[in-house]
PDB file of N, CA, C, O and CB in Angstrom:
ATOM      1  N   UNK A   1     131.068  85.420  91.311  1.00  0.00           N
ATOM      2  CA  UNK A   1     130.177  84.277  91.229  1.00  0.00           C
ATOM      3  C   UNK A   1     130.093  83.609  92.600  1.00  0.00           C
ATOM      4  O   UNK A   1     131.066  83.676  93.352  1.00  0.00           O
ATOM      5  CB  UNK A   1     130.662  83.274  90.151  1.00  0.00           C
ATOM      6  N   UNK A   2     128.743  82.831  93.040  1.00  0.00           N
ATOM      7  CA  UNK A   2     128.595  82.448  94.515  1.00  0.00           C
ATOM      8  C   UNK A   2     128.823  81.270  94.241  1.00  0.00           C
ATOM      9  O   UNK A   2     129.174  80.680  93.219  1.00  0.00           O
ATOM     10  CB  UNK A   2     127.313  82.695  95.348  1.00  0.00           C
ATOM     11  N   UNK A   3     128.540  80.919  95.477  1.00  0.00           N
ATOM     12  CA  UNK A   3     129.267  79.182  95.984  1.00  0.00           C
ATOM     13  C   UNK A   3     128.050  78.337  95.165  1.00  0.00           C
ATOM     14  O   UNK A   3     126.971  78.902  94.987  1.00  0.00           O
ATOM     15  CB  UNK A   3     129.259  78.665  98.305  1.00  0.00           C
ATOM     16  N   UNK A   4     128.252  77.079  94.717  1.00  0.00           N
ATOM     17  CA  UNK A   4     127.270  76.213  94.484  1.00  0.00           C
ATOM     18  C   UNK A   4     126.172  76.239  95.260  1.00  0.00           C
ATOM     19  O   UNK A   4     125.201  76.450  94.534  1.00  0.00           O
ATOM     20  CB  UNK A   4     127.693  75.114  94.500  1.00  0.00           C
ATOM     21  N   UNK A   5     125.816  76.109  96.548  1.00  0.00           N
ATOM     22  CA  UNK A   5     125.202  76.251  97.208  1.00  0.00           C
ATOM     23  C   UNK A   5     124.433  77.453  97.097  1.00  0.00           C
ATOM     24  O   UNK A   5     123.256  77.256  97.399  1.00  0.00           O
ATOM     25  CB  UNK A   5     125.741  76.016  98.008  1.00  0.00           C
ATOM     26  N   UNK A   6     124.616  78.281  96.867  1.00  0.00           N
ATOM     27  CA  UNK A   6     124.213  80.006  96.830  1.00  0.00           C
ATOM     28  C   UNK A   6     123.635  79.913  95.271  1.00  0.00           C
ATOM     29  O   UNK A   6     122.507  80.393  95.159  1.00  0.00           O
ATOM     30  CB  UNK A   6     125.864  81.390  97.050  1.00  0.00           C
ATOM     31  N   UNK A   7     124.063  79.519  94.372  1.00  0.00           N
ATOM     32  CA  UNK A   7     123.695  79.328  93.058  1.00  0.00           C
ATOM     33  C   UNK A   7     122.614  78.822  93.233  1.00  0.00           C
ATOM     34  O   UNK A   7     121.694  79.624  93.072  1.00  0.00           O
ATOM     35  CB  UNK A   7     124.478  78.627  92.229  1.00  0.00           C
ATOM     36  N   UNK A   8     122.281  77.706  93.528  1.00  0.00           N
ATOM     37  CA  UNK A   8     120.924  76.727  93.585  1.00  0.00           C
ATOM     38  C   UNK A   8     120.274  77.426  94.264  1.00  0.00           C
ATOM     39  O   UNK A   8     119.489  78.053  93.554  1.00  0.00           O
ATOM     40  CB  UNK A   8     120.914  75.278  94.173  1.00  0.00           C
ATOM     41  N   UNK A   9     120.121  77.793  95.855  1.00  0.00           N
ATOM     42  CA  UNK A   9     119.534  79.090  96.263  1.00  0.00           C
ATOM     43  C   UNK A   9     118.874  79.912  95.315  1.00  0.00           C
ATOM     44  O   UNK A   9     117.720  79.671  94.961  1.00  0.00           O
ATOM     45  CB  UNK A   9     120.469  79.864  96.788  1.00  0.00           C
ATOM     46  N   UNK A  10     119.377  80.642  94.984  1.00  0.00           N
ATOM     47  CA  UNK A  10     118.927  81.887  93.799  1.00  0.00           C
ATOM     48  C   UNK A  10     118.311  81.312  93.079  1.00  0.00           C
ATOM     49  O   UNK A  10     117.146  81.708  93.021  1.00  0.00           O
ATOM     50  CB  UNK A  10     119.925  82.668  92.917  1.00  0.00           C
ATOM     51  N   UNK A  11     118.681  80.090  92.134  1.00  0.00           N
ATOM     52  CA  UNK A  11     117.932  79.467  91.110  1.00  0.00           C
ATOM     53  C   UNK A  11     116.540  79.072  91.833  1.00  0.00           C
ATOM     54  O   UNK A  11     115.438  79.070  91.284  1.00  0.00           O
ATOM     55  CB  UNK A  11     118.757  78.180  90.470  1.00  0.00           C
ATOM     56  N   UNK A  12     116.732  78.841  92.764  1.00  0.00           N
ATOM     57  CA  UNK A  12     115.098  77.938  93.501  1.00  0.00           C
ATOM     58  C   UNK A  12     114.417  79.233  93.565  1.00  0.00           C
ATOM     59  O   UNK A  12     113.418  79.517  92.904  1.00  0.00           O
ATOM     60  CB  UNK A  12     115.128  76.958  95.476  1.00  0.00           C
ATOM     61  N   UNK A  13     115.052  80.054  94.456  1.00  0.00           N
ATOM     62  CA  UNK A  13     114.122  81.731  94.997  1.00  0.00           C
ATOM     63  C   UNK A  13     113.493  82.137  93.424  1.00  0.00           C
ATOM     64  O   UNK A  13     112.319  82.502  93.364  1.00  0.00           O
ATOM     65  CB  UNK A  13     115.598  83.514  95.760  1.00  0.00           C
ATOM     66  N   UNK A  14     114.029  82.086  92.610  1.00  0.00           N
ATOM     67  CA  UNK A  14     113.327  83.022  91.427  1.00  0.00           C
ATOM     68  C   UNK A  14     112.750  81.872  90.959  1.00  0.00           C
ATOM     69  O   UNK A  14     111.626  81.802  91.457  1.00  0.00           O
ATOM     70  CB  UNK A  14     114.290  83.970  90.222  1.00  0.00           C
ATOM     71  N   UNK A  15     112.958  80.974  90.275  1.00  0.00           N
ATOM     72  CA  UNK A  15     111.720  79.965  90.222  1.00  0.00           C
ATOM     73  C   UNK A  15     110.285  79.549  91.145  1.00  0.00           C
ATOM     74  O   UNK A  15     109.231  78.982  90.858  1.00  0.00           O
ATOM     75  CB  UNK A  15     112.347  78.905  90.236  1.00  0.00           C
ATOM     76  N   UNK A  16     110.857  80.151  92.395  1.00  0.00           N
ATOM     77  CA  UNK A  16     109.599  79.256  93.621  1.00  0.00           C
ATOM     78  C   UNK A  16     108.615  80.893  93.983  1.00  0.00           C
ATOM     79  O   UNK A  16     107.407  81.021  94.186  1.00  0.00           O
ATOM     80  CB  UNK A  16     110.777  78.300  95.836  1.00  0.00           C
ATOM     81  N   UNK A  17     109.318  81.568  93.962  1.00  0.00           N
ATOM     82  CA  UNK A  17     109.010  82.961  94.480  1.00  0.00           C
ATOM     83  C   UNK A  17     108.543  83.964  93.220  1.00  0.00           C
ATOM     84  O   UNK A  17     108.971  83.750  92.085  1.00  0.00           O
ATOM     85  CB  UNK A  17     110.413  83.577  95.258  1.00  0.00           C
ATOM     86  N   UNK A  18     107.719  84.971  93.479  1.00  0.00           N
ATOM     87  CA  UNK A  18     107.689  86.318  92.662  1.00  0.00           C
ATOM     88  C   UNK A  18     107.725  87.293  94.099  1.00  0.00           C
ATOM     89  O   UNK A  18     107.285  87.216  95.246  1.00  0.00           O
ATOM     90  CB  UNK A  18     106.061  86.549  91.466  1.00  0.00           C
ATOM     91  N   UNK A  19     108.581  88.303  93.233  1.00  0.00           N
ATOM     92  CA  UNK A  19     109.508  89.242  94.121  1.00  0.00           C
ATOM     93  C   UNK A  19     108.218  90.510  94.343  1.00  0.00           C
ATOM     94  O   UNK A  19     107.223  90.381  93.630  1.00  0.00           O
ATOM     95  CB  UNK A  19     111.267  89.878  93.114  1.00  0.00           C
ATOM     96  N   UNK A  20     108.263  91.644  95.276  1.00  0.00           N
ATOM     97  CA  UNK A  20     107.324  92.895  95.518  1.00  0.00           C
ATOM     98  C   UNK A  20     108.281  93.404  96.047  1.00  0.00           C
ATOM     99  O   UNK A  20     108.794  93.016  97.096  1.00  0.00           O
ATOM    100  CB  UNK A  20     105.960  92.906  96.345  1.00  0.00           C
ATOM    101  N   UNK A  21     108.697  94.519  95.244  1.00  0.00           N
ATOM    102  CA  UNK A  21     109.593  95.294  95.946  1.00  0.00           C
ATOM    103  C   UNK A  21     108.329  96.527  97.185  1.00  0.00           C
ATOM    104  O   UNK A  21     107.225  97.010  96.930  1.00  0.00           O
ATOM    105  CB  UNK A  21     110.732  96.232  94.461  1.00  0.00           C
ATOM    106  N   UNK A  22     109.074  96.606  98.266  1.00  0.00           N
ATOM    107  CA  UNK A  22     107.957  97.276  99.061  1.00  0.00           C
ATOM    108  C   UNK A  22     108.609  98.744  99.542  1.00  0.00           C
ATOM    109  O   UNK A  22     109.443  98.356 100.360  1.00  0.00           O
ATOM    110  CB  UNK A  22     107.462  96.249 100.463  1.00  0.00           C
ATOM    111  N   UNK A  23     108.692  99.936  99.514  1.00  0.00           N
ATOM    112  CA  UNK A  23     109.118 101.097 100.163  1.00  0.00           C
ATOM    113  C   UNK A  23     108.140 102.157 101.105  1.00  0.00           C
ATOM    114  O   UNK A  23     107.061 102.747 101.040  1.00  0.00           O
ATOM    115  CB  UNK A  23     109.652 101.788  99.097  1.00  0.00           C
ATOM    116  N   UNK A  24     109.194 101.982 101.935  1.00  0.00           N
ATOM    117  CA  UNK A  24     108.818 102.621 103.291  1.00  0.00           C
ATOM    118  C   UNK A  24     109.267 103.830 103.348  1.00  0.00           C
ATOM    119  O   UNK A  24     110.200 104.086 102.585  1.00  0.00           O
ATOM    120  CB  UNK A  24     109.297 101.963 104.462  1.00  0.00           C
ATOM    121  N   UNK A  25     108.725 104.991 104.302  1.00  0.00           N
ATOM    122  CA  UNK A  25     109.915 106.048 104.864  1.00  0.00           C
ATOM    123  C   UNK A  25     110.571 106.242 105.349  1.00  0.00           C
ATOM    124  O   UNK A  25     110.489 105.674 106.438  1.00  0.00           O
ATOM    125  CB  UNK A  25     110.000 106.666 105.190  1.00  0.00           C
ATOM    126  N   UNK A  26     112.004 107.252 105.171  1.00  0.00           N
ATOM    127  CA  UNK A  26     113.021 106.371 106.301  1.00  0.00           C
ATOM    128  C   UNK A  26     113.027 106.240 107.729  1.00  0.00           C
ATOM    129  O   UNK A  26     112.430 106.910 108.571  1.00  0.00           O
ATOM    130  CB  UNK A  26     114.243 106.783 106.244  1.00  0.00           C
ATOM    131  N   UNK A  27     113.698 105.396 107.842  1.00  0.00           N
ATOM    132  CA  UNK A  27     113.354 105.103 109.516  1.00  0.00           C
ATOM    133  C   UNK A  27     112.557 104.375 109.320  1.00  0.00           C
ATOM    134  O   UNK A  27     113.195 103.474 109.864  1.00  0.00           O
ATOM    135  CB  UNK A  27     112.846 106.147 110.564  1.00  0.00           C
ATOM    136  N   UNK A  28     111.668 103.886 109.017  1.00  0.00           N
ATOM    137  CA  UNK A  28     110.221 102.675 109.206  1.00  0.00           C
ATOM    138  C   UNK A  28     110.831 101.508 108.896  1.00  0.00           C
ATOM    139  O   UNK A  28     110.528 100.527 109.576  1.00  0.00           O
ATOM    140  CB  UNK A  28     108.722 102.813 108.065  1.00  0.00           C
ATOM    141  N   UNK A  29     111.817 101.360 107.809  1.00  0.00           N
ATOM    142  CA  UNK A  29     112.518  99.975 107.953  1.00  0.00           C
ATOM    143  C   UNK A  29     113.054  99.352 108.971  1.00  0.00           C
ATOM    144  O   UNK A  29     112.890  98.135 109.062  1.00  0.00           O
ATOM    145  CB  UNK A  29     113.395  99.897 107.306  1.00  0.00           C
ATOM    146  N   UNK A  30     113.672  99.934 109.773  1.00  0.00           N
ATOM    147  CA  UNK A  30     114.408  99.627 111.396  1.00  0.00           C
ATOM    148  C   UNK A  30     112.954  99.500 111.929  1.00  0.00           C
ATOM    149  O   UNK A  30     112.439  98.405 111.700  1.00  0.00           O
ATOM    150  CB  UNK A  30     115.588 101.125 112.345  1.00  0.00           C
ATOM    151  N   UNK A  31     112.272 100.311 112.525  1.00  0.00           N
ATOM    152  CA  UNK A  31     111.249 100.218 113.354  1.00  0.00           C
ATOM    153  C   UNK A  31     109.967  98.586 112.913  1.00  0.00           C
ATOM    154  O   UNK A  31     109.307  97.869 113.665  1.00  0.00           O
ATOM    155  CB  UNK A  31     110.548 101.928 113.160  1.00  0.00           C
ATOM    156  N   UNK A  32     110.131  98.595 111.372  1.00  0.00           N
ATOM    157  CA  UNK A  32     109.762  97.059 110.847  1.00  0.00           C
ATOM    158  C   UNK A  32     110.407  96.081 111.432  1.00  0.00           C
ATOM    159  O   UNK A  32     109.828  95.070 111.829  1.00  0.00           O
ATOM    160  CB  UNK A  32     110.027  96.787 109.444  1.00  0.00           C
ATOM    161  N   UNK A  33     111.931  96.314 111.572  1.00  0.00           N
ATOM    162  CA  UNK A  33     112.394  95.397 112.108  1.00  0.00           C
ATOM    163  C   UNK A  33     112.840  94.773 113.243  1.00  0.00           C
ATOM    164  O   UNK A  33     113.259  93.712 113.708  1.00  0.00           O
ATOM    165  CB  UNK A  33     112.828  95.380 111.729  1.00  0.00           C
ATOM    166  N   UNK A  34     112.526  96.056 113.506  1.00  0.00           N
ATOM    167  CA  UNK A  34     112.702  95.935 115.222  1.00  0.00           C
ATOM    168  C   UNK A  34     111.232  94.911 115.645  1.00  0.00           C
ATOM    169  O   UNK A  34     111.431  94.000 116.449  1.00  0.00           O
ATOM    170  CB  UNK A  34     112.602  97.933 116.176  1.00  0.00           C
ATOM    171  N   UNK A  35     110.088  95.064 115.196  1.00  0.00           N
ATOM    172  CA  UNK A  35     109.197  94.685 114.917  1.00  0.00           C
ATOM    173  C   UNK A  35     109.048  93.196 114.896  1.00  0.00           C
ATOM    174  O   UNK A  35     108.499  92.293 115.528  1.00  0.00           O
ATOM    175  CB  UNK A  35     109.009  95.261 114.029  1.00  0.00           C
ATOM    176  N   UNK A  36     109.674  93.358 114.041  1.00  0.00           N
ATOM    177  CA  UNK A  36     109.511  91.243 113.585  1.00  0.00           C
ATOM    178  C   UNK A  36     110.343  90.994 114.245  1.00  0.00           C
ATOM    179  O   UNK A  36     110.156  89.805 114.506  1.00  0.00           O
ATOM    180  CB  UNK A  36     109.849  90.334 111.921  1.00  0.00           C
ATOM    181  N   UNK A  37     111.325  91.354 114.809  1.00  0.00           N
ATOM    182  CA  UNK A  37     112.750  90.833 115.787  1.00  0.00           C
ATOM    183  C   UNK A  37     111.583  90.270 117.146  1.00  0.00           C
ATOM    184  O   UNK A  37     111.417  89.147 117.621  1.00  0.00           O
ATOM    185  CB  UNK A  37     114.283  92.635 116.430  1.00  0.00           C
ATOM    186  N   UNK A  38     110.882  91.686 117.486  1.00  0.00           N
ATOM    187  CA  UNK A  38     110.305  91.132 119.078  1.00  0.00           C
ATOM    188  C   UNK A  38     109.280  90.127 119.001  1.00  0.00           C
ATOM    189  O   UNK A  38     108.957  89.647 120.088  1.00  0.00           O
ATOM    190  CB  UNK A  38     109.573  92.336 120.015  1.00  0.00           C
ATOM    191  N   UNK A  39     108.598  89.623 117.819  1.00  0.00           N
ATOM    192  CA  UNK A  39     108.418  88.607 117.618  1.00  0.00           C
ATOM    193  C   UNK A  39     108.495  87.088 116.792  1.00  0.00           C
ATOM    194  O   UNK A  39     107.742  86.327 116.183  1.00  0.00           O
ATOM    195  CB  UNK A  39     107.962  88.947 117.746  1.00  0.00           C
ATOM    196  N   UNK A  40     110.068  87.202 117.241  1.00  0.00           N
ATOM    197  CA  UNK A  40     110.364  86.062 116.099  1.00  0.00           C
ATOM    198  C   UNK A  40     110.259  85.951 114.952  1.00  0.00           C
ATOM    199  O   UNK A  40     110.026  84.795 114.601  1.00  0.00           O
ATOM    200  CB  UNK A  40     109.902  85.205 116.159  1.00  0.00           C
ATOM    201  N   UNK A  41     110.354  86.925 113.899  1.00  0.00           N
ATOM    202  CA  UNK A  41     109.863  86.949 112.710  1.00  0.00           C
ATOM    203  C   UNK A  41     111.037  87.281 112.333  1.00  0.00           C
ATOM    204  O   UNK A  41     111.951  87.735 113.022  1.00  0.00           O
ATOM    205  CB  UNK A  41     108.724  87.705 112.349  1.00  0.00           C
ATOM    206  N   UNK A  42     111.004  86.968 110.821  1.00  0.00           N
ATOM    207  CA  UNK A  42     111.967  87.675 109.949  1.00  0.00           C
ATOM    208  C   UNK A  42     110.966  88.964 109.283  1.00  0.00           C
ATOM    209  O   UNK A  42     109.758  88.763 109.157  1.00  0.00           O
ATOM    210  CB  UNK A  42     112.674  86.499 108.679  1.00  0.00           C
ATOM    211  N   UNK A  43     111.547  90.208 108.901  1.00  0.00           N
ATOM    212  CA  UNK A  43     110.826  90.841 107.758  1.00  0.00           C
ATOM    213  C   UNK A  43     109.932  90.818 106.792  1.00  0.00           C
ATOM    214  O   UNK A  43     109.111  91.626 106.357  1.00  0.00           O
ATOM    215  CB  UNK A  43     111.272  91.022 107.290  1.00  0.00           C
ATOM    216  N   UNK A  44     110.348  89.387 106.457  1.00  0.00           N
ATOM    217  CA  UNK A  44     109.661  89.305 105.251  1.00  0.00           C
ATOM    218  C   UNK A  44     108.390  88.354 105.795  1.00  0.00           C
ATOM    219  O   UNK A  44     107.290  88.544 105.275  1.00  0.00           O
ATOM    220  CB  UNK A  44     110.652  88.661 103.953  1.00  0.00           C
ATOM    221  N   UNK A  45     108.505  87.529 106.639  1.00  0.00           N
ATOM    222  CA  UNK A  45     107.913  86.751 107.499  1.00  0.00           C
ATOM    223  C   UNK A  45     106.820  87.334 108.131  1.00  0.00           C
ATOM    224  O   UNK A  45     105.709  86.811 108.219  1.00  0.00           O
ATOM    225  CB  UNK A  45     108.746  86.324 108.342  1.00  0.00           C
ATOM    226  N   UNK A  46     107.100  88.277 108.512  1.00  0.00           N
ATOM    227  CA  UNK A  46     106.416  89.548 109.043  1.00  0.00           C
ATOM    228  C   UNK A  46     105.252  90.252 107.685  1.00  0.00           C
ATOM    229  O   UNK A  46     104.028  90.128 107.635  1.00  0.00           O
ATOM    230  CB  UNK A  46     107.880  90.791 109.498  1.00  0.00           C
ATOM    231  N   UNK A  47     105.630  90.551 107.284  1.00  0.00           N
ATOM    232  CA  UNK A  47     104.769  91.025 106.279  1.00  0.00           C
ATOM    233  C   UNK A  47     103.881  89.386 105.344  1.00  0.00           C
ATOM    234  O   UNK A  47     102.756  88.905 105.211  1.00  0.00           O
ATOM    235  CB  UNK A  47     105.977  92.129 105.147  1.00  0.00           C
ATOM    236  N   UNK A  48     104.462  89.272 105.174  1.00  0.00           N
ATOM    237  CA  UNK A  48     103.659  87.993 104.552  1.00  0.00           C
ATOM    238  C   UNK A  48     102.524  87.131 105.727  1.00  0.00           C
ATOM    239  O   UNK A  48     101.545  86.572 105.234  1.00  0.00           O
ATOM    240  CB  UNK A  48     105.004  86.771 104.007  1.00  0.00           C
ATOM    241  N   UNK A  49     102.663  87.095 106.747  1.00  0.00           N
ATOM    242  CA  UNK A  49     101.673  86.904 108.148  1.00  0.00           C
ATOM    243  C   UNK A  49     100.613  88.119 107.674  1.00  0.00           C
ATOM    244  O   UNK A  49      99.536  87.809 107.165  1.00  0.00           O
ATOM    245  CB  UNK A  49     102.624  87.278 110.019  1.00  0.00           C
ATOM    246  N   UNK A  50     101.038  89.682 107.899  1.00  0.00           N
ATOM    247  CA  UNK A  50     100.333  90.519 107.659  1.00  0.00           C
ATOM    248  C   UNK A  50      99.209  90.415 106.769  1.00  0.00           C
ATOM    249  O   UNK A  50      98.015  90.378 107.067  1.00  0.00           O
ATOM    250  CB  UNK A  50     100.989  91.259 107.412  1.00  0.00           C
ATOM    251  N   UNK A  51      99.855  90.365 105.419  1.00  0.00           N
ATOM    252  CA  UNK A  51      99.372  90.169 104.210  1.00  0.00           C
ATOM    253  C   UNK A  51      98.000  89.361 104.223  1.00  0.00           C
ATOM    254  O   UNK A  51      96.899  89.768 103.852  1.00  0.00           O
ATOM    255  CB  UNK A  51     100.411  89.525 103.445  1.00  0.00           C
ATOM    256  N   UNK A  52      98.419  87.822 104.866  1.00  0.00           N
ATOM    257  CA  UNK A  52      98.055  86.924 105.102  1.00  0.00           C
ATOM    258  C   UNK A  52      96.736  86.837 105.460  1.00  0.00           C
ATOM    259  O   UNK A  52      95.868  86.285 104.783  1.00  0.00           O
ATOM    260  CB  UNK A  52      98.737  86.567 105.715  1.00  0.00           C
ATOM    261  N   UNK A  53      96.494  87.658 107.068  1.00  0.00           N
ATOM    262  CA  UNK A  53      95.802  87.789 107.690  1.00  0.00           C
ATOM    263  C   UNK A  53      94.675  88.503 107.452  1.00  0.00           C
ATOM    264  O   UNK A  53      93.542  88.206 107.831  1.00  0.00           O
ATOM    265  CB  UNK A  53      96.295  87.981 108.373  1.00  0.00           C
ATOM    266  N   UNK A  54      95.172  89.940 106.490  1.00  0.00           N
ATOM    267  CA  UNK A  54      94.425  91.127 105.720  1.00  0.00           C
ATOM    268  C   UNK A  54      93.276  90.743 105.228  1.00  0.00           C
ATOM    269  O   UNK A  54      92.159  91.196 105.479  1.00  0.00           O
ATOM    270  CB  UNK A  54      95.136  91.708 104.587  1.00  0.00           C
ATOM    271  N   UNK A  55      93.805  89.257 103.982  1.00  0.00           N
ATOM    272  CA  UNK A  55      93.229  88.597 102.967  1.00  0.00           C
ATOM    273  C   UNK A  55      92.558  87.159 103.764  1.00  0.00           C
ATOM    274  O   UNK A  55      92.225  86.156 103.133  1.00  0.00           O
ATOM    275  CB  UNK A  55      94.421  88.335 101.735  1.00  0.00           C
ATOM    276  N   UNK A  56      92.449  87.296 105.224  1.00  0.00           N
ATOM    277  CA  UNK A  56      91.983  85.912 105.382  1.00  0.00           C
ATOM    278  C   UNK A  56      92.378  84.827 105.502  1.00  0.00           C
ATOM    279  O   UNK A  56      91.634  83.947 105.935  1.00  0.00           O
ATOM    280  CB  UNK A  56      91.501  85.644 104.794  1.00  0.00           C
ATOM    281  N   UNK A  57      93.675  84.578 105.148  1.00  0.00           N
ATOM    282  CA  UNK A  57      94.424  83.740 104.972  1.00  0.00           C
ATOM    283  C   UNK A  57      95.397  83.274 105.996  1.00  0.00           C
ATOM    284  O   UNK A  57      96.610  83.321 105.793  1.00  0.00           O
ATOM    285  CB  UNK A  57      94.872  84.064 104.048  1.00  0.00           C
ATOM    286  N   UNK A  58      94.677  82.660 107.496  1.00  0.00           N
ATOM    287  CA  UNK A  58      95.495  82.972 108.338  1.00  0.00           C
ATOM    288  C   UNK A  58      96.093  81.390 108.333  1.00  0.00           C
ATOM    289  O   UNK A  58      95.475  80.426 107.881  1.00  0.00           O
ATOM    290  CB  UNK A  58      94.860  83.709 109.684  1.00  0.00           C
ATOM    291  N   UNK A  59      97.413  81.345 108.929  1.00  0.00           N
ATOM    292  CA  UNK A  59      97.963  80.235 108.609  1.00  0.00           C
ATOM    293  C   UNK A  59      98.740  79.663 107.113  1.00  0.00           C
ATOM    294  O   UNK A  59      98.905  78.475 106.835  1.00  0.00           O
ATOM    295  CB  UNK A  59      96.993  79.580 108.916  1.00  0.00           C
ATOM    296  N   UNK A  60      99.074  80.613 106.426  1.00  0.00           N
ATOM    297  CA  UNK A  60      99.281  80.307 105.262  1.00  0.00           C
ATOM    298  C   UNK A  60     100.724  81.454 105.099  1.00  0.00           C
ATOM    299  O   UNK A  60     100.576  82.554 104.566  1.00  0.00           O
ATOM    300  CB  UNK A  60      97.810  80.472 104.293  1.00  0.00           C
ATOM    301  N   UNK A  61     101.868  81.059 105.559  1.00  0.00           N
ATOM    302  CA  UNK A  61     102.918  82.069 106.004  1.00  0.00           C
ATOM    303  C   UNK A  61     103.695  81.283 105.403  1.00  0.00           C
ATOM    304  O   UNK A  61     104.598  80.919 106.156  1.00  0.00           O
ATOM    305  CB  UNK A  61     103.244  82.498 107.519  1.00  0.00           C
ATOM    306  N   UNK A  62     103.759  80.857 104.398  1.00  0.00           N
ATOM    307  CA  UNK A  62     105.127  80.548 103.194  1.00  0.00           C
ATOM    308  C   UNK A  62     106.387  81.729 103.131  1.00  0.00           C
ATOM    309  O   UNK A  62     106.167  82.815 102.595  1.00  0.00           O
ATOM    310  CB  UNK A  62     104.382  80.567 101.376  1.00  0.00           C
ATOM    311  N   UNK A  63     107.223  81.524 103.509  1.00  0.00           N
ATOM    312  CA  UNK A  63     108.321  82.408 103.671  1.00  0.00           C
ATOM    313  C   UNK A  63     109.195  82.340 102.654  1.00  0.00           C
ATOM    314  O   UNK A  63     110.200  83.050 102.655  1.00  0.00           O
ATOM    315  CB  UNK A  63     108.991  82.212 104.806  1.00  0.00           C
TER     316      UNK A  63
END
């Protein structure tokens, strides 16, 4: 069991969030991340900008 802190975490993420699991080939995960590393991004940060942008939606990068 996690810390209080980590509890509420989780409780907020699955309440605030819906999850997409996404699969790559191997190796493309590193190279993703190498990716969002060279620009300040997190992963998921990274793709959700992507996403974002695809659909028009630029500026709208809820992480």
């Amino acid at each position: 069991m996690g810390t209080k802190a980590t509890d509420y975490k989780r409780e907020y993420n699955k309440n605030a969030y819906d999850r997409i699991e996404l699969k790559v080939k191997k190796g493309e995960k590193d190279v993703i991340k190498a990716y969002a590393d060279s620009k300040g991004e997190t992963v998921n940060g990274f793709i959700n900008r992507a996403i974002n942008e695809a659909m028009g939606k630029e500026g709208q990068n809820d992480e």
